[in-house]
C-alpha positions in Angstrom: 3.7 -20.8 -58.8 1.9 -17.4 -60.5 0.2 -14.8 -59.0 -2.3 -12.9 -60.9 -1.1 -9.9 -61.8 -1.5 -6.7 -59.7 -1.5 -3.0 -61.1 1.6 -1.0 -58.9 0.6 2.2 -57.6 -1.9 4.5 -59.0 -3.8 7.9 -58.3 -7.5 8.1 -56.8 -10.2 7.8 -59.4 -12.9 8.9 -57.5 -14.4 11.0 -54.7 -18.1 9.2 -54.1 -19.4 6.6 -52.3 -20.5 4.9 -55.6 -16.9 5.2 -57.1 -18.7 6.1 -60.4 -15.4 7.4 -62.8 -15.4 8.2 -66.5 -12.0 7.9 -68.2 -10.9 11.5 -69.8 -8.7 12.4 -73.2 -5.4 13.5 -71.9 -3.1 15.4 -74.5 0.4 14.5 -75.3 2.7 16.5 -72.8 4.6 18.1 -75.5 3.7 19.5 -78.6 7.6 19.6 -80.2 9.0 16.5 -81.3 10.5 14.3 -78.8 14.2 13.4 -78.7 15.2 9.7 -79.1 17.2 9.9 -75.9 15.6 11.4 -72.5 16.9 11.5 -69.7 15.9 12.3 -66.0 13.7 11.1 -63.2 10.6 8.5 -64.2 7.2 9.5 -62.8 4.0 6.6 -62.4 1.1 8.5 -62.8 -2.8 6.8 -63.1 -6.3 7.7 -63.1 -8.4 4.7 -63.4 -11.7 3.4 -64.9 -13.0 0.0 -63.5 -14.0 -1.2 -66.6 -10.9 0.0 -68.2 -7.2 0.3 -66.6 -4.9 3.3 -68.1 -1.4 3.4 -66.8 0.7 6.6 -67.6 4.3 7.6 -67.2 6.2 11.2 -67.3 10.2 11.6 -67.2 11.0 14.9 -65.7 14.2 16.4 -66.5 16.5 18.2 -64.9 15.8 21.6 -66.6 12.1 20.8 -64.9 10.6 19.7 -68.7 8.1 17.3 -68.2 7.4 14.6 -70.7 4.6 11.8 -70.9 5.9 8.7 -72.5 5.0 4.9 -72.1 6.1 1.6 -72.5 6.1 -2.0 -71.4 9.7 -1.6 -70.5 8.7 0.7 -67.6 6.5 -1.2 -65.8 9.3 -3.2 -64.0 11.3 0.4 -62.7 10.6 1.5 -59.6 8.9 5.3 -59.2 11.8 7.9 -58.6 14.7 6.2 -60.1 16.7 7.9 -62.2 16.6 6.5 -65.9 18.2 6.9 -69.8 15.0 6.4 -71.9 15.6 5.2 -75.8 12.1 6.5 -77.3 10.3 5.9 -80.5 8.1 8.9 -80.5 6.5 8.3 -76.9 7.5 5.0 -76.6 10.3 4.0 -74.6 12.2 0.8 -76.5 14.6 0.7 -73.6 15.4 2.4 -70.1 18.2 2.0 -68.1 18.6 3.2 -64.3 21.2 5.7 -63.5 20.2 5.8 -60.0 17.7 3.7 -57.7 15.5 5.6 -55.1 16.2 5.6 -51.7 15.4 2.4 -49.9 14.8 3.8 -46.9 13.0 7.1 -45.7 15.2 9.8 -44.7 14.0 12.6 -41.9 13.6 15.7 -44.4 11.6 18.8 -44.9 9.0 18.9 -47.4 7.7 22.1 -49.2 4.3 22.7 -51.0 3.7 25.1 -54.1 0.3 25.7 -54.2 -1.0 26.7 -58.1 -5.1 27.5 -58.7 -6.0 28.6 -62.7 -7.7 31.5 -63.8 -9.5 30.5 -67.0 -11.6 33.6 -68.4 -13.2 31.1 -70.8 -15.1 29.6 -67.5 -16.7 30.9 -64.2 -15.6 28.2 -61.3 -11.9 29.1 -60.6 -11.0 27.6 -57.3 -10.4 30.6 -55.0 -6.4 30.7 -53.7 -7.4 30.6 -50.5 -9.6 27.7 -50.2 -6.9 25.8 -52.7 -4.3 26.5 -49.9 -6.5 25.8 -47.3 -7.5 22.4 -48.9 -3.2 21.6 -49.1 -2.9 22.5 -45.2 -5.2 20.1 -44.2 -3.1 17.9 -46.6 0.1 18.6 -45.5 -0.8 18.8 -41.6 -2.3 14.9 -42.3 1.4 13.6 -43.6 3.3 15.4 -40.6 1.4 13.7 -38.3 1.3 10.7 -39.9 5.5 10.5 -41.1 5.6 10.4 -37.2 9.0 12.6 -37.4 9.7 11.7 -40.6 9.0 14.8 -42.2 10.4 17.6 -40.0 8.1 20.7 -41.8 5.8 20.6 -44.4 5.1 24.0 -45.3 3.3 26.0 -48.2 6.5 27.5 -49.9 4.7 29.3 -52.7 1.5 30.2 -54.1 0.4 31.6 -57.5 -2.0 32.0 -60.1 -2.1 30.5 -63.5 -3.5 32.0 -66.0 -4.9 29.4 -68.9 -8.1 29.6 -70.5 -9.5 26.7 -72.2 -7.7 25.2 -69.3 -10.4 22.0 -69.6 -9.2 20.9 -72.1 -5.4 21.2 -71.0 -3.5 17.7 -70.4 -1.9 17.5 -66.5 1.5 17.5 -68.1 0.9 20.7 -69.7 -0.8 22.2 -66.3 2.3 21.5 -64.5 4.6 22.5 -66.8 2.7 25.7 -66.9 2.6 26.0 -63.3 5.9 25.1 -62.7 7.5 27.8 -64.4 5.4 30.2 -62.0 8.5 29.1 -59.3 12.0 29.6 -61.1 14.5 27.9 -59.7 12.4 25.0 -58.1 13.2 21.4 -58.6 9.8 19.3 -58.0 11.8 16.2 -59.1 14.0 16.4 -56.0 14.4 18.1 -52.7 10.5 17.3 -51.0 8.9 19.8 -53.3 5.4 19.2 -54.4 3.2 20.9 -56.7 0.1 21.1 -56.2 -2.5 22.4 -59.3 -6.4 22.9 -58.8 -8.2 23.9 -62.0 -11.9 25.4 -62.5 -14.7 22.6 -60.8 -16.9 22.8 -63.5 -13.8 20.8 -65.4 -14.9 17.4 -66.3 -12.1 15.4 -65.7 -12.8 11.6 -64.3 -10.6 11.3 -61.8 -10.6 13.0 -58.3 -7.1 13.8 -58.8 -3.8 13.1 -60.4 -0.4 12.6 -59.1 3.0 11.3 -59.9 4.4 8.8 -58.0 7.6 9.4 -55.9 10.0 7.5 -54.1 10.4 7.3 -50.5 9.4 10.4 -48.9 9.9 11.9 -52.0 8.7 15.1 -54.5 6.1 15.3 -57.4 3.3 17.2 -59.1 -0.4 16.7 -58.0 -3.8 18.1 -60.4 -6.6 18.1 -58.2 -10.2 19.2 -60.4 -11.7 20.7 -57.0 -10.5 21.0 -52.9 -11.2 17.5 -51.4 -9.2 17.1 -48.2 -9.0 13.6 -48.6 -8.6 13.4 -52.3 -5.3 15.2 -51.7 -4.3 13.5 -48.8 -4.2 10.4 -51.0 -2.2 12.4 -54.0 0.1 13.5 -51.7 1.0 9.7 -50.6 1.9 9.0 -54.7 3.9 12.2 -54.2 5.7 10.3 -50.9 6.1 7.0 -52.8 2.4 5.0 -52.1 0.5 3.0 -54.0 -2.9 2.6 -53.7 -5.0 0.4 -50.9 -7.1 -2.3 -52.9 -9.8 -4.8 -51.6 -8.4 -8.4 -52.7 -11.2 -12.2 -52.3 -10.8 -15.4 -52.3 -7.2 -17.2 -53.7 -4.8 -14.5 -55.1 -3.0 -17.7 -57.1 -6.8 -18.8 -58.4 -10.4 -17.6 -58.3 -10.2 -14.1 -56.5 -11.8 -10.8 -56.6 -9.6 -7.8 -56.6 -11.0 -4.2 -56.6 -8.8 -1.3 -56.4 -9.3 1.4 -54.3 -11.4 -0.5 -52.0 -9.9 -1.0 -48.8 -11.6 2.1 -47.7 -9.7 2.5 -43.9 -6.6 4.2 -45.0 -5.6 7.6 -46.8 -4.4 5.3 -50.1 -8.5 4.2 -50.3 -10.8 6.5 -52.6 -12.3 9.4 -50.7 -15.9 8.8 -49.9 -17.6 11.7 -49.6 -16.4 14.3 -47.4 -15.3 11.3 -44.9 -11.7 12.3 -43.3 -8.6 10.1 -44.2 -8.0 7.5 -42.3 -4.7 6.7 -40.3 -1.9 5.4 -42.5 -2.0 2.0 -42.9 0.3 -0.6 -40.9 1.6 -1.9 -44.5 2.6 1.5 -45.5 3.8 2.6 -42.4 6.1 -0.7 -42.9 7.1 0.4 -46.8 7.9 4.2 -46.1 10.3 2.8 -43.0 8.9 5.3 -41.0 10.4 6.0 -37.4 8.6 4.1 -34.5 7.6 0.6 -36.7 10.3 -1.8 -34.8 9.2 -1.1 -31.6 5.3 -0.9 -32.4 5.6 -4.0 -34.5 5.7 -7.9 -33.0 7.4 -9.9 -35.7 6.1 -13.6 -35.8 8.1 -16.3 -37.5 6.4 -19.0 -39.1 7.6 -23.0 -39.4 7.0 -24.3 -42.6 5.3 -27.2 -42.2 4.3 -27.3 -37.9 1.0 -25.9 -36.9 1.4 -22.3 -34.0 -0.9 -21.0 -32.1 -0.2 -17.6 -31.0 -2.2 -15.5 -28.7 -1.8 -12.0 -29.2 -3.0 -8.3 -28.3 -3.1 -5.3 -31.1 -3.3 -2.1 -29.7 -5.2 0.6 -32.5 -3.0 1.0 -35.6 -3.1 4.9 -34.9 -1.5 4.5 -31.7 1.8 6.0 -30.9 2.5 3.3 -28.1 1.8 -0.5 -28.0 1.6 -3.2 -30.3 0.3 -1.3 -33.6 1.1 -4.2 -35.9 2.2 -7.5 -36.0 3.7 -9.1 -39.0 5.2 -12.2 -40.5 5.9 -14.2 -43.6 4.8 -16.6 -45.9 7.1 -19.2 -46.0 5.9 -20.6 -49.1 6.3 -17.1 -51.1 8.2 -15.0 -48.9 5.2 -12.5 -49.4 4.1 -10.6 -46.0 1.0 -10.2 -44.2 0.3 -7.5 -41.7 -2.4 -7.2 -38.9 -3.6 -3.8 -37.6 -6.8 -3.1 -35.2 -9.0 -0.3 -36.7 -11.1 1.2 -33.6 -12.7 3.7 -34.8 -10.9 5.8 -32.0 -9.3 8.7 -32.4 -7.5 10.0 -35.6 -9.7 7.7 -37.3 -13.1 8.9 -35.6 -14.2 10.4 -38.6 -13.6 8.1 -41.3 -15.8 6.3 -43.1 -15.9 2.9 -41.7 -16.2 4.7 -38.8 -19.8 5.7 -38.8 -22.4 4.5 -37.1 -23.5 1.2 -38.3 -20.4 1.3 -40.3 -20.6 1.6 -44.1 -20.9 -0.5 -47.3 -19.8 0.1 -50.9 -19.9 -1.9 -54.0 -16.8 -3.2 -55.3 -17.5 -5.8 -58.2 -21.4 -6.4 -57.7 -20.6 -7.3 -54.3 -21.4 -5.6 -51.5 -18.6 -4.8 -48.9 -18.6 -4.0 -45.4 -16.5 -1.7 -43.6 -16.7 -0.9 -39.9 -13.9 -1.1 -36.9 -11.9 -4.4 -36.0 -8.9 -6.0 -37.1 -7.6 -5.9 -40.9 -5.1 -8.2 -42.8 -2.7 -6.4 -45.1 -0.8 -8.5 -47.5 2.1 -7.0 -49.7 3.2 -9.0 -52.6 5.6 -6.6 -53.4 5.8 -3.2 -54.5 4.1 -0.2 -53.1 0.9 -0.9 -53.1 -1.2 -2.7 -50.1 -3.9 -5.4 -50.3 -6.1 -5.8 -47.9 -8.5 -9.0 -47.5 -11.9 -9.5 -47.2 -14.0 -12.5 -47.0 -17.5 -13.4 -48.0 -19.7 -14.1 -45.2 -22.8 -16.5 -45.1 -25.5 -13.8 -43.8 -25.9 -11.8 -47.3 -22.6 -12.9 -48.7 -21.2 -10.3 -49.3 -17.8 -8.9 -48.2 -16.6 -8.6 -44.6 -13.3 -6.3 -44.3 -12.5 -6.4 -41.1 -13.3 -8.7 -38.3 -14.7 -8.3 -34.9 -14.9 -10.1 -32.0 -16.0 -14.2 -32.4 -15.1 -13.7 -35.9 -12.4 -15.9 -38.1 -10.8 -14.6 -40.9 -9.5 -17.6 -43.1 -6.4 -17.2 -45.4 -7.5 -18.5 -48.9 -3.7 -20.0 -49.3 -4.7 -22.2 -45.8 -1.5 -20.5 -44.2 -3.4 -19.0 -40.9 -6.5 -18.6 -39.5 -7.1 -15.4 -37.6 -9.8 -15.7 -34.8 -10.6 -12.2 -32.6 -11.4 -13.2 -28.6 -12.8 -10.1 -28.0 -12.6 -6.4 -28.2 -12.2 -3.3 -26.2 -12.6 0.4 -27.4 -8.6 0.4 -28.4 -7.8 -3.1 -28.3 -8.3 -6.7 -29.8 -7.1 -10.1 -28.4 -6.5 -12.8 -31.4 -5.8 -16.4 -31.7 -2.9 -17.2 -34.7 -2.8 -20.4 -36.0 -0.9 -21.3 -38.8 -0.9 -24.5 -41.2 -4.6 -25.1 -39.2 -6.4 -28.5 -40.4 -10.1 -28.6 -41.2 -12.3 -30.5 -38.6 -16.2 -31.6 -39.0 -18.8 -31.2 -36.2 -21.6 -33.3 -36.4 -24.2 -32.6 -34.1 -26.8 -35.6 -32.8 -29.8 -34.9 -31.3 -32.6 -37.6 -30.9 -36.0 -37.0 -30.6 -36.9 -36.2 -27.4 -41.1 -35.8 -26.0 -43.0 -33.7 -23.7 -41.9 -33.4 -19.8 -38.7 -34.8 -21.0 -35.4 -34.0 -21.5 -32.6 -34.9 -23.6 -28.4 -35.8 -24.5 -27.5 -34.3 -27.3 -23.9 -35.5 -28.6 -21.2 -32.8 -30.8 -18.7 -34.9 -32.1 -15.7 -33.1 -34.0 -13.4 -35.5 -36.5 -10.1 -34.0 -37.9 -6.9 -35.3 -39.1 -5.4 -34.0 -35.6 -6.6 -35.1 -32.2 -9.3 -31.8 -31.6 -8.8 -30.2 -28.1 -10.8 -27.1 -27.6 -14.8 -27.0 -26.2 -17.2 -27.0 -27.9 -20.6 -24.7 -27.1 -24.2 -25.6 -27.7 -26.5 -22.7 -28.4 -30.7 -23.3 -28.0 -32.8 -21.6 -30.1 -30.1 -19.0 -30.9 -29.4 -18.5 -27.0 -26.3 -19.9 -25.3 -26.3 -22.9 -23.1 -23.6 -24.4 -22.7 -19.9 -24.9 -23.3 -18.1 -28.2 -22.9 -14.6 -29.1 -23.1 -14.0 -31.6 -26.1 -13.0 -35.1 -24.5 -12.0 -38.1 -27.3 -13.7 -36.1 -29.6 -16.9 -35.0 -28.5 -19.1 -33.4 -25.9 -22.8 -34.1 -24.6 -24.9 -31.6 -24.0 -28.0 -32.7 -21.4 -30.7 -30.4 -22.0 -33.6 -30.2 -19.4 -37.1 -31.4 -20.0 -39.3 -29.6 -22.3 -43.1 -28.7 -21.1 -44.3 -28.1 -24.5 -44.2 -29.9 -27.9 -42.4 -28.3 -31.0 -39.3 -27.7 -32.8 -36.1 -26.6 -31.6 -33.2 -25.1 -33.0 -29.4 -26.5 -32.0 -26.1 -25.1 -33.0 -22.7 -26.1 -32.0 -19.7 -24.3 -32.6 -16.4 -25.8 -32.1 -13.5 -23.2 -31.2 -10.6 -24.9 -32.6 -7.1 -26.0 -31.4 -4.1 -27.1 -31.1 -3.8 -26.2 -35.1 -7.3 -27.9 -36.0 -10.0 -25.3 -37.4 -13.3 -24.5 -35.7 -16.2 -25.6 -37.1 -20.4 -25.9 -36.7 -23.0 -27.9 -36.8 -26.5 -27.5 -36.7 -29.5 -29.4 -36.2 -33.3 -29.8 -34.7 -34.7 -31.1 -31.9 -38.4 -32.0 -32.1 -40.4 -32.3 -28.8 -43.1 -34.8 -29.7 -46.0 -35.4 -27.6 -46.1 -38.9 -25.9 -48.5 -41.8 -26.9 -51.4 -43.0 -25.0 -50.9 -46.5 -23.9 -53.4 -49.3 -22.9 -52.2 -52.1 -20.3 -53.6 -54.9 -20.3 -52.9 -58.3 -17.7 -53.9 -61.7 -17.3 -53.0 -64.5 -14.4 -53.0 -68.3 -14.3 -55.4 -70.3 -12.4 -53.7 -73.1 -11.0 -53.6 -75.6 -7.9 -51.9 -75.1 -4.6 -48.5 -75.2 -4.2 -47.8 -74.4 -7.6 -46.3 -71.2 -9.1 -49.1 -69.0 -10.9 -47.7 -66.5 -13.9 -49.0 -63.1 -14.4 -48.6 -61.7 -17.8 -48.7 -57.8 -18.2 -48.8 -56.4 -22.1 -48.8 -52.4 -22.8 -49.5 -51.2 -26.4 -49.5 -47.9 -27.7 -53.4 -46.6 -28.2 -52.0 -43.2 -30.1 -49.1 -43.2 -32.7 -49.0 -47.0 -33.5 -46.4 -46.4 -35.4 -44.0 -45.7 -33.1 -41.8 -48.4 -31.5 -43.6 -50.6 -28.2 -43.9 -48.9 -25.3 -40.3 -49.4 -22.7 -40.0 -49.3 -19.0 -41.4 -50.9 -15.8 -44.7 -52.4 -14.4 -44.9 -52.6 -10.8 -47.8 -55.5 -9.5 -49.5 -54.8 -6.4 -51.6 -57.0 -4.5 -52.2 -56.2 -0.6 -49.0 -55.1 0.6 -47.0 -56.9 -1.4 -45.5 -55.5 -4.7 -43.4 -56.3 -7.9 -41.5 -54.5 -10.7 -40.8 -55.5 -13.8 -38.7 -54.6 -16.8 -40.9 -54.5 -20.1 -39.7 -56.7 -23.4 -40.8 -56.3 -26.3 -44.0 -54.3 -24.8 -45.0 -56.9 -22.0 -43.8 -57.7 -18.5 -43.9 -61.4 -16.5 -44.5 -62.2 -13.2 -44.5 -65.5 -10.9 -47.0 -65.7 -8.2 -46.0 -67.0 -5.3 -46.8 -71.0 -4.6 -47.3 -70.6 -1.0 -50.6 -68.7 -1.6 -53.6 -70.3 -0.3 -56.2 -71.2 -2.4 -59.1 -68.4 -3.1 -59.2 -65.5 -5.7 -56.5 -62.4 -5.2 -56.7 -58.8 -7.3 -53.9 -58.1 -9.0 -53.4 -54.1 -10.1 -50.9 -53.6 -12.7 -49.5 -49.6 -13.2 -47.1 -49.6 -16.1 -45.2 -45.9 -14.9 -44.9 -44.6 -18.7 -41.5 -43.3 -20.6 -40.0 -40.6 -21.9 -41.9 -41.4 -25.0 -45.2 -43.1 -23.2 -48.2 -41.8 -20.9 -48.8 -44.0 -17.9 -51.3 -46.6 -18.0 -52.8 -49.2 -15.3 -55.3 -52.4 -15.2 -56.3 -55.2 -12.6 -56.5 -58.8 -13.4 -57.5 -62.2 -11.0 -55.2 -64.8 -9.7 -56.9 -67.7 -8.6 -55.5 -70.8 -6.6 -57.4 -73.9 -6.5 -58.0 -76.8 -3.8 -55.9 -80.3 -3.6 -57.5 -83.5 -3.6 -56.0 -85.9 -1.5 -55.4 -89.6 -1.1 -58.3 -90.8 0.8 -58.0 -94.6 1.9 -59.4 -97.5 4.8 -57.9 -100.2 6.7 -60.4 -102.5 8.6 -59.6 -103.4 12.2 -62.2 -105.6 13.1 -64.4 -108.1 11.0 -67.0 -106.1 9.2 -70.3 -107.8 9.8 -74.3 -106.5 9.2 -75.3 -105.7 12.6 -72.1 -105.4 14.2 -70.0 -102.9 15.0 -66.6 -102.2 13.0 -63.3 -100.0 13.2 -61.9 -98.8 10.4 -58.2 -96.7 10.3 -58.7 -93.8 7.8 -55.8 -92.4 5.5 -55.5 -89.0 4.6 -52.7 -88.3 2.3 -51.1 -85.1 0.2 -47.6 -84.6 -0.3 -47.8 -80.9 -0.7 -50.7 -79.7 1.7 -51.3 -80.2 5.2 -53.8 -82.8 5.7 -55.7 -81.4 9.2 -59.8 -82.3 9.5 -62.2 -85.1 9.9 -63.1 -88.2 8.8 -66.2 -89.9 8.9 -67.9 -93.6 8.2 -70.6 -94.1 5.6 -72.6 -96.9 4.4 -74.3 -95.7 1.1 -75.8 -92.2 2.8 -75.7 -93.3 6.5 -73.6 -92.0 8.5 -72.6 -94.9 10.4 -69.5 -92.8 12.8 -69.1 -89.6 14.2 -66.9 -87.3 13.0 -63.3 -88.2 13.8 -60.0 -85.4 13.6 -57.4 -86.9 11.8 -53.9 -86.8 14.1 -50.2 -87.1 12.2 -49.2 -90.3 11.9 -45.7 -89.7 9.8 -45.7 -88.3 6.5 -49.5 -88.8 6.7 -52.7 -87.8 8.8 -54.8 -91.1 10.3 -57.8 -91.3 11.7 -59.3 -94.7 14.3 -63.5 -94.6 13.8 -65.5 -97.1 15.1 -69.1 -97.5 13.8 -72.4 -98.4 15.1 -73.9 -101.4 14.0 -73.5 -101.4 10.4 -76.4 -102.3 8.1 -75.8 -103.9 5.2 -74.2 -102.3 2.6 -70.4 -100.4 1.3 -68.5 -98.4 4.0 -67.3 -95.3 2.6 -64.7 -93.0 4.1 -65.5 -89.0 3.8 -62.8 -86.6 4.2 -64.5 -83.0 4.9 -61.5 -81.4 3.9 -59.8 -78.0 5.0 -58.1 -74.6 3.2 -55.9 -76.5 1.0 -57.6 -79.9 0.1 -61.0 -80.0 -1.0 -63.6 -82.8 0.7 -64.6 -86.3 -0.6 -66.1 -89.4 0.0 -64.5 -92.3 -1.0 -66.0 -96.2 -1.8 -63.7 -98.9 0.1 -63.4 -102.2 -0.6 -65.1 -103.3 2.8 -69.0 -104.8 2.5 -71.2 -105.0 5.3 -73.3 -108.3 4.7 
């Protein structure tokens, strides 16, 4: 595994919001010829160009001689140590270290020399005063901050240099100057610091200069004009810092790194006149200073099994609570730190601080800065990376995150979620080794005056758990707990017609990442419908059928019409189910014969308008078995009696009977009376003249009337 490579600690390059720097010549520190041996204490000093890196090294020696040299060889010592240099003119072919710097902070007092030039060639010399003034604030910002680590940080000394041309002088050659102003003071050892401010009108492209220390330690500071927080930052090189850089995306693939950029802390660049912010939780942690155990919650991460930790960060100025919280990468041993950034307090008048927070423009990108919580990462060494993340709304670069917002670790190790926020607080959700999940989001077509279920369905390789909420048109809904996967969302009806936007947001658990969905609901008005119906005729005693069809009138295209027709005729009523567009009834046999109306209402759908029609159902008459049976001799001129038959094996065969002969009447009418399964009749005649006897039925409400030829002849 390789990391790309990361610059170790270097000096402010720039005091304005745009970071705009302009790399300047810097002289050799001596003029003699070096010696091929040098010994003493080794010194990383920077200034810095973003199109251009410069990395710089000085050896101070024990007599106070300071000496610029370089070398690859150098890069892997750490600031403070005590070395034998082999050089080659200014090159050093070989180093060894006599002496490592302190691991660990020690509880000390620290002492500032204060220098300011007086340059006759030049009319901006930095008045005493406002030079010492300028190292107070300086000083009074790392006593608070060492939080009893340094004991006193005074100004031991001040004095004036005087060095025309002094533009044009190296920084080697303005300390060495300036040192000599304080015989018998060490500013390789003993918490001395030397501080150097030349004429403002200087061009030099860097804010200020500084060596790099050890621990707590010593070293020699150039600052071209009094900046509180320009020196603030020098004086952390002077105390062993490195800078506090902005890193992107995968540090072990496609990232983004910009230097200087993660604008919270003192080890940023100074923006404008903004104050220093607290010291950061990562530093805090690398200077050992007094107070981190007990403010810091260690976390221990499993290798391979997914966590979930909830957890509460107090502000990382704080000098009670949970300032930090901290924990490993098991794949790299490399450490990330959390710290909440209020706004609160010593930070108040930072720069992320402001209202509305701030933005700069590291890389092309632009980067936001404004309170919540911040994820440090150290990958060794003194300096301290903080993440950002590109957002979706004008992606460019969130640095911290507020609440309802996830920060993502590009090596997939965590996922940081903030609950919420108070003025000095933030609840977050830790889950480490978190799976990816997909939320897809279904919702139909609904119509007017209706409503509709709309179905969030979240797949993972882990079982989700969590709920999932539903937002409408950008306002919140409703939040459902996820059950075998999914959730359904039943929205209420909708009175007009139009679009709607949906968006689901899953929260995440059990070590399976949130996720959303979005999509849109269209209300479409509902389609005009025409029913139409049509009934059987058919005879008594059978069943008639009433066919009911409803088509769409508006939007053909759309599928047939669903739902129920209900059939109402008098007081009795039916309801159907429509297939395929169309509905069937059976009319009931019993009904007598005539003519009945029919109405029809189809009741509409969520996606159909109500529609109604009428139709006929008409029953018809029986005709029944008419037949004779002669009881006496039929003769011209005689009387005759004659047993009538009325037969139907379906309707009742009530009414009267009569004899014919041709179209005589030849009987009265004669009722008919049961005779089994069938109604008879006894008529006598008169005397019959000569001719057929026919019987005629007259019928009644179920069997219609006729006269029927028999077989008996009246001759």
């Amino acid at each position: 595994m390789t990391i790309r490579h990361l610059p170790t600690a270097r000096t402010l390059a720039s005091a304005t919001v745009a970071f705009t720097l302009a790399s300047s010549g810097l002289t050799t520190a001596a003029a003699e010829e070096l010696p091929n041996t040098l010994d003493g204490t080794l010194y990383e000093v920077g200034f810095n160009s973003f199109d251009e890196r410069e990395h710089a090294h000085v050896i101070v020696s024990d007599d106070g001689a300071i000496t610029e040299v370089e070398g690859a060889v150098l890069v892997d010592v750490e600031p403070g140590a005590t070395v034998e240099a082999t050089l080659e003119g200014t090159e050093v072919v070989s180093v060894t270290v006599t002496d490592e710097p302190a691991a660990t902070a020690v509880v000390t007092s620290h002492q500032a020399y204060v220098v300011t030039v007086d340059d006759a060639t030049v009319e901006t010399d930095v008045p005493l005063e406002r030079a010492t003034t300028d190292v107070e604030t300086a000083t009074g910002y790392w006593m608070r901050e060492a939080r009893g680590a340094i004991s006193t940080f005074d100004i031991a000394g001040t004095a004036t240099l005087a060095l025309d041309r002094s533009c044009s002088a190296s920084y080697t050659t303005l300390w060495s100057a300036a040192s000599e102003l304080f015989p018998g003071v060490a500013f390789g050892e003993g918490g001395n610091h030397l501080v150097v401010y030349t004429p403002t009108e200087c061009t030099w492209g860097y804010a200020g200069v500084a060596t790099v220390g050890s621990r707590m330690g010593n070293g020699y500071i150039h600052m071209p004009r009094p900046l509180s927080s320009a020196t603030v930052h020098e004086f952390g090189h002077n105390l062993g810092l490195g800078h506090a850089n902005l890193m992107w995306g995968d540090p072990y693939g496609d990232s983004g790194y910009a230097e200087y950029y993660a604008a919270y802390g003192p080890m940023a660049a100074s923006v404008g006149a903004y104050a220093a912010g607290g010291l950061s939780a990562a530093h805090r942690l690398y200077l050992d200073l007094p107070g981190w155990d007990e403010q810091t919650q260690t976390l221990t991460i499993d290798p391979v099994e997914s966590q979930t930790h909830l957890l509460t960060l107090d502000d990382t100025t704080a000098n009670a609570g949970t300032t930090a919280i901290t924990f490993i990468d098991p794949s790299d041993g490399f450490r990330y730190l959390l710290e909440l950034r209020s706004g609160q307090g010593v930070d108040a008048a930072s720069y992320y601080a402001r209202s509305g927070g701030g933005t700069l423009a590291p890389q092309g990108y632009t980067a936001h800065y404004e309170p919540g919580v911040v994820v440090e990462w150290i990958p060794g060494g003194n300096n301290l990376q903080v993440f950002a993340q590109e957002n979706e709304t004008d992606h460019g670069l969130d640095t911290s995150f507020g609440a309802g917002e996830t920060f993502t670790a590009p090596s997939d190790l965590f996922d940081l979620t903030v609950l919420s926020t108070s003025a000095t607080t933030a609840t977050i959700q830790l889950v480490t080794h978190p799976v990816s999940s997909t939320l897809e989001l279904d919702a139909p077509d609904t119509y007017q005056g209706s409503g509709a279920a709309v179905t969030a369905t979240v797949t993972s390789d882990r079982a989700p758990s969590g709920t999932i909420s539903l937002y409408l048109d950008d306002e919140p809904f409703a939040t459902e707990t996820v059950a075998d996967g999914a959730a359904v969302f039943e929205l209420p009806s909708f009175p007009f017609i139009g679009g709607h936007e949906l968006r689901a947001v899953y929260s995440g658990g059990d070590g399976v990442r949130a996720s959303e969905a979005e999509a849109r609901l269209d209300v479409l008005q509902r389609s005009w419908t025409t029913t139409t119906a049509a009934a059987t005729t058919t005879k008594y005693g059978a069943a008639g059928r009433l066919t009911v069809t409803v088509a769409n009138t508006s939007y053909t295209d759309r599928p047939v019409p669903t739902g129920t027709v209900t059939v109402t005729t008098g007081s009795t009523t039916w309801t159907g189910a429509l297939v395929d567009g169309k509905a069937t009834f059976a009319l009931p046999k019993t009904w007598k014969p005539g003519t009945r109306t029919l109405k029809a209402v189809y009741s509409g759908s969520s996606s159909a308008d109500p529609s109604a029609t009428s139709a006929t159902a008409t029953v018809t008459k029986l005709t029944p078995k008419v037949t004779a049976t002669a009881k006496s001799t039929i003769r011209k001129g005689s009387k005759a009696t004659v047993v009538a038959t009325v037969a139907n094996a379906v309707a009742p065969e009530s009414g009267y009977v009569q004899l014919f002969v041709g179209a005589k009447a030849v009987s009265g009418k004669v009722k008919l009376v049961t005779s089994g399964s069938v109604h008879k009749a006894k008529v006598t005649s008169t005397a019959l003249p000569k001719g057929r006897i026919s019987v005629k039925y007259y019928g009644n409400a179920y069997l219609v009337a006729r006269k029927v030829a028999t077989t008996y002849y009246a001759k």
